[in-house]
N, C-alpha and C positions, 0 to 999 in steps of 0.2 A: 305593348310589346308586339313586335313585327310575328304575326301570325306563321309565318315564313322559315321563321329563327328558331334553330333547336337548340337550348344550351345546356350546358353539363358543367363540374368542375371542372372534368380534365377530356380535353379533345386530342385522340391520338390517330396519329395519321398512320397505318399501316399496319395490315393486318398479320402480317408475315411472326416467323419465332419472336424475335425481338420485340415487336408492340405489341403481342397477347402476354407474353410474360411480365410489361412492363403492367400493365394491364390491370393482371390478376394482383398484383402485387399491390396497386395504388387501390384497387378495390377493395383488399383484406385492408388496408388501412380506413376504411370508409369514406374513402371518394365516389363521386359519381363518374362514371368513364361512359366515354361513347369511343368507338372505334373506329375509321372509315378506312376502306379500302377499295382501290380501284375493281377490283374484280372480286377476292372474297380470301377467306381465311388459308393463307399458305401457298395460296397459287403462285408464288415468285420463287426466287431461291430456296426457302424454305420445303419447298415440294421435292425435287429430287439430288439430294446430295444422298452425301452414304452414310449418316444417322450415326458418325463415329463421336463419343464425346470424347475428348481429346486434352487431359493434360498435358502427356507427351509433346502436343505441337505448341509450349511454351516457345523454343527458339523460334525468330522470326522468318520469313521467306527471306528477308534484307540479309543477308551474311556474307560474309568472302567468297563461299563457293558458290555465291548466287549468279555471279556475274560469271564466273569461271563456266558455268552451265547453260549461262544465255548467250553467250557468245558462240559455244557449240553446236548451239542447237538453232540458231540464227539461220533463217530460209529455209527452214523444213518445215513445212504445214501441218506434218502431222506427228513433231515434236512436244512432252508434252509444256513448255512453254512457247505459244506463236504470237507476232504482235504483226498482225497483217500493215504491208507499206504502206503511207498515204502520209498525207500534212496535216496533222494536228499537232495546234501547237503547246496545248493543254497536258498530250500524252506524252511527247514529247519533256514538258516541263517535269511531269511526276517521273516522268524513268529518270533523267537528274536528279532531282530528290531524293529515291531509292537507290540509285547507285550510291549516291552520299552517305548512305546510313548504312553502309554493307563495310562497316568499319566494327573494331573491338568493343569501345569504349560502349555507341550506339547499340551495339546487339546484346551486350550484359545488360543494358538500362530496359529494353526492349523485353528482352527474354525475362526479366526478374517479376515486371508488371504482368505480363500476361499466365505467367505461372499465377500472380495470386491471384489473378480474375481466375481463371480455368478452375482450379482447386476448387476455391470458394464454390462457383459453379458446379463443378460435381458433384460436391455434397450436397448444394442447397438443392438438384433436379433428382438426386436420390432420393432424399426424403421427401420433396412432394407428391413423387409416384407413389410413396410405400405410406403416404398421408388421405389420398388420393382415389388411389387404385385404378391410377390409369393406365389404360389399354393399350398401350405403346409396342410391347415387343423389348422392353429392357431389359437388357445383361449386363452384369458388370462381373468381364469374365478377363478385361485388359485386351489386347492386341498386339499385333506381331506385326513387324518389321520382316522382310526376307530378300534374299540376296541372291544373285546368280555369279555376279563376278567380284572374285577376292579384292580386288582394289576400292572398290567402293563399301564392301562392308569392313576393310580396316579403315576405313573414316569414320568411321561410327565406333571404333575400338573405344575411347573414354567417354561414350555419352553415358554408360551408366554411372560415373563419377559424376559426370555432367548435373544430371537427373537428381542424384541424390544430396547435390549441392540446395535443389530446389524442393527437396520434401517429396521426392515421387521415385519409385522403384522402377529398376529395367535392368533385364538379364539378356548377355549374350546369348546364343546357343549356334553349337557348330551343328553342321550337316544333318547329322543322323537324328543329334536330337530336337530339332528343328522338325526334322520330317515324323517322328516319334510324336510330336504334342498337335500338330496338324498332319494328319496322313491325305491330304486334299493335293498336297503339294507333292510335286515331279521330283525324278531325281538329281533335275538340274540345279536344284537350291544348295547351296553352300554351307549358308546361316541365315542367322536369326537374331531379331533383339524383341524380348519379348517386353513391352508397357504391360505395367501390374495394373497401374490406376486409370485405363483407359475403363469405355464402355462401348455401348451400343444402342439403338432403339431405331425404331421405324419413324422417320422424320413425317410423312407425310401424316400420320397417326397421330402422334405426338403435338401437331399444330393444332389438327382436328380434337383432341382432348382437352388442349388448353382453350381451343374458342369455349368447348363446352364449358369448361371452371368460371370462364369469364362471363358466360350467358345465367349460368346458374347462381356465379354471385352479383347479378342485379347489371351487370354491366352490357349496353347495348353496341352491336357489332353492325354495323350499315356497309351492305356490300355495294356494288356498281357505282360507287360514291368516286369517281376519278375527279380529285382536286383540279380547278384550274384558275384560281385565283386566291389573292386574300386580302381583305380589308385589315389597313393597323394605321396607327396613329403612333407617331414619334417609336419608345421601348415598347409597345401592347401591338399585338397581333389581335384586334376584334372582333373576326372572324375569318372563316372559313370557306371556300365559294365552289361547292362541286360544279360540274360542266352541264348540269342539269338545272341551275340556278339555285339550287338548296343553299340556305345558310346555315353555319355551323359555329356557333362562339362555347368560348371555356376562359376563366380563369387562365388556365394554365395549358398548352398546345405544347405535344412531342410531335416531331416531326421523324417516325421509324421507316423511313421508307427504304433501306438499301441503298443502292445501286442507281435510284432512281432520285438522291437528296443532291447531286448538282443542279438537274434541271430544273425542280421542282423549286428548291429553296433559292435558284436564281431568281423568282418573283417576288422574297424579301430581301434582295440586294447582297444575300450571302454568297461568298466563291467557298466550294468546298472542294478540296482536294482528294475527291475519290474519281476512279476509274470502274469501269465497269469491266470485271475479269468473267469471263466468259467458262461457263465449266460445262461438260457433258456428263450426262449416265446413260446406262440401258438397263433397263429393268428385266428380267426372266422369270420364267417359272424354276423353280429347283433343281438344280442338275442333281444326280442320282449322290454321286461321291462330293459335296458344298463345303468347304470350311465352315469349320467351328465357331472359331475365331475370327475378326474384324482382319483383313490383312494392306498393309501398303506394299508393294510390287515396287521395291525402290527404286531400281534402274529404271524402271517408264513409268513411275509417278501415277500409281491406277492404283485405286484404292477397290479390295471386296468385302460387301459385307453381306452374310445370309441372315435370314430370320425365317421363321417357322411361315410367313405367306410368300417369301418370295427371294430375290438374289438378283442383287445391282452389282455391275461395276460402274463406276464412277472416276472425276477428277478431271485434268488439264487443266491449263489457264492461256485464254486469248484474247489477247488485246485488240477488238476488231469494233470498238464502239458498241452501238446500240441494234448490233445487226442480229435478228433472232433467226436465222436460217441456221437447218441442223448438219454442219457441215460432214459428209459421208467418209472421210479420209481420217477425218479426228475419233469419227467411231468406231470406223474399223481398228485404228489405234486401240481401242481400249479391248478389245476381243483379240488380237493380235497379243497383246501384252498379258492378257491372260490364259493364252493359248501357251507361252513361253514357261508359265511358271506352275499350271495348275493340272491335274489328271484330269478332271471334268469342268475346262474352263465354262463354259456354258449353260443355260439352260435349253430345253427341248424348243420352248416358246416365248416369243419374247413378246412382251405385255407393253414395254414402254419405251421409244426412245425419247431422250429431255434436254431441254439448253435449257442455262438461266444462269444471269448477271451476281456474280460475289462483290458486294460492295469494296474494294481495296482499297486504303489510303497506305500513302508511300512510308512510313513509319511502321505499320501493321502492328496500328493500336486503334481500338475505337474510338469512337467519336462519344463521350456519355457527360452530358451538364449542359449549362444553360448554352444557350447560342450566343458570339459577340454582339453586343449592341442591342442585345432585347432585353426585358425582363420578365416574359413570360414566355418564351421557345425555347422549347429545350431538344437537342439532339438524341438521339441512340442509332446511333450507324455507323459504317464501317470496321464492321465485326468480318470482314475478308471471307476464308472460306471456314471460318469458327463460329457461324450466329449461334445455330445450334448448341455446341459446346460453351458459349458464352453467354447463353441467354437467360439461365435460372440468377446470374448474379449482375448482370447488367438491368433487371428490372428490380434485384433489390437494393444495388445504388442509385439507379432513377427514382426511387419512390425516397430513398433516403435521403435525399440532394434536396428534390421538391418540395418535402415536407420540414425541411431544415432542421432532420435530425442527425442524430455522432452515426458516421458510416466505419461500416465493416471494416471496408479494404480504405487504402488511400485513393482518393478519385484525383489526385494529379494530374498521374500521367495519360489519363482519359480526357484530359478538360478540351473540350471544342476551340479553346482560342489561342491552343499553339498550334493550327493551320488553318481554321475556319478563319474568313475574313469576312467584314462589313463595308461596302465600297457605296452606300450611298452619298 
């Protein structure tokens, strides 16, 4: 045996929400896992979003009024969706494809699947915390929706129909009692819809928790490990080739990398159809008067969330490729937009400002099962801006796929090879 060579059962590529939860999962079933990541547990998207777990965001971005709002918002940079001009013709291709799906039929089939990931999700990430006892900062206290102008919160007048079509509660609420269950909120708020079954926790915590589940059940975590190769033979992926020359073989290779699985899985001849959606936070120390509650800021698309260490706002999306520069106009956006809806939009200090890539595929469903044309790759990516919320059940279909046992949910409408392609 090449002295060189580390192998394991299962070799998973990324250490982010999505490949420690698949992780911990293929461990409790008694695999052996090794984990590699470019830099180390959670440092990518998983590090600052706003830790909302999110049944609620069952319907998809793809819908009628999506186009209706990109149109509007077209050439304003610090709109929250921007797709900075240039020639790609990549991006290009995927905004065709999601314009295509921003039809009825598409969004019922779309919205139906990811209610029963999310769901399943919620409970499966409830009970491991309360199995557990991890440190996270979890509430499961639901979330608020809130409005400033009457026209946009009667579009939302039949989501609680909507919602309860899908097994998940939500209550309108006009003005006062809006301001009545969050007093955080100005007098400018109109209404409300409040998600029963939403939650909360501290994402960067919660990643950090789960590397620990995964170290503690035997499973090994290799940081500074940045892939730049792979050795495979015909369907077998035989190893692994960090940029440091380490080899890496397993049985079985997931490839979790986000945002980063077009350029990456371009070296085994796969086209995947994600884009790289660009999203901001800033993180604060506590402003005096915090929300309670998780909130979205519906007219400017800014989501808040407090926990007992600290207070983020977060969100947008920009279509700007693989450019990590923190653009100053998009963050003034989100403090702007919380200046519009909240008494104490702010914290005294700000602790963090963050970019980082949302894997998005044009359907906005994941990617979870084997890869076309292999028979040992298997995806878990483009989980959009829901890893988090979809990662307690997307590692317990990964392990239940791999192991070729009867799975929970239907894995259909996840299967990598209605848009992943093989083009050797």
């Amino acid at each position: 045996m090449n002295a060189h060579l580390r192998q394991s059962d299962v070799l998973i590529i990324g250490a982010g929400v999505i490949g420690l939860s698949s992780a911990y999962q293929l461990l409790k079933a008694g695999r052996q896992v090794t984990v590699l990541d470019a830099r180390g547990p959670g440092a990518g998207s998983s590090h600052g979003n706003c830790g909302t777990l999110t049944p609620s965001h069952a319907p998809p971005l793809a819908e009628p009024a999506a186009l209706r709002r990109a149109l509007a918002w077209m050439g304003r940079s610090d709109a929250p969706l921007y797709i900075r001009p240039r020639m790609d013709p990549a991006l290009w291709h995927w905004l065709i494809r999601f314009a295509l799906r921003c039809r009825g039929a598409a969004v019922e089939q779309a919205t139906t699947a990811r209610a029963v990931l999310l769901k399943q999700s919620a409970e499966l990430l409830q009970q491991l915390i309360a199995d557990t006892g991890m440190q996270c900062e979890y509430r499961a206290e639901g979330l608020l929706y809130v409005f400033r102008e009457q026209r946009v919160f009667d579009e939302y007048a039949d989501l609680p129909e909507r919602m309860g079509r899908l097994g998940l509660g939500a209550t309108l609420l006009d003005g006062a009692a809006v301001r009545a269950l969050e007093p955080a909120l100005n007098d400018s708020v109109i209404g409300g819809l409040r998600h029963e079954n939403d939650a909360q926790l501290r994402p960067d915590r919660y990643v950090a928790e789960l590397a620990r589940l995964v170290r503690e059940a035997g499973g090994v975590v290799v940081e500074d490990a940045s892939v730049s190769g792979f050795e495979r033979r015909a369907d077998q992926v035989q190893a692994v080739v960090s940029a440091d020359g380490r080899r890496f073989a397993a049985r079985q290779v997931v490839a979790a990398v986000g945002a980063w699985s077009p350029p990456l899985l371009k070296g085994l001849d796969l086209q995947v159809p994600i884009q790289p959606g660009k999203g901001y936070s800033i993180t604060y120390s506590r402003p005096q008067r915090a929300p309670r509650l998780p909130l979205v800021l519906k007219e400017r698309s800014v989501c808040v969330t407090t926990w007992d260490s600290g207070y983020r706002l977060g969100s947008t999306m920009e279509f700007s490729g693989y450019d990590d520069s923190l653009n100053p106009r998009r963050l003034a956006a989100l403090e702007r937009a919380a200046r519009e809806y909240l008494l104490d939009p702010v914290g005294e200090s700000v602790v963090e400002r963050w970019q980082g890539w949302r894997p998005m595929v044009f359907d906005d469903l994941p990617l979870i099962g084997l890869a076309p044309g292999y028979a040992n790759l298997w995806l878990a990516t483009g989980h959009g801006m829901l890893g988090v919320s979809m990662s307690a059940a997307t590692g317990a279909l990964l392990r239940q796929l791999m192991l070729d046992q009867s799975t929970d949910i239907d894995p259909t409408p996840f299967r990598p090879a209605r848009v992943v392609t093989r083009c050797d």
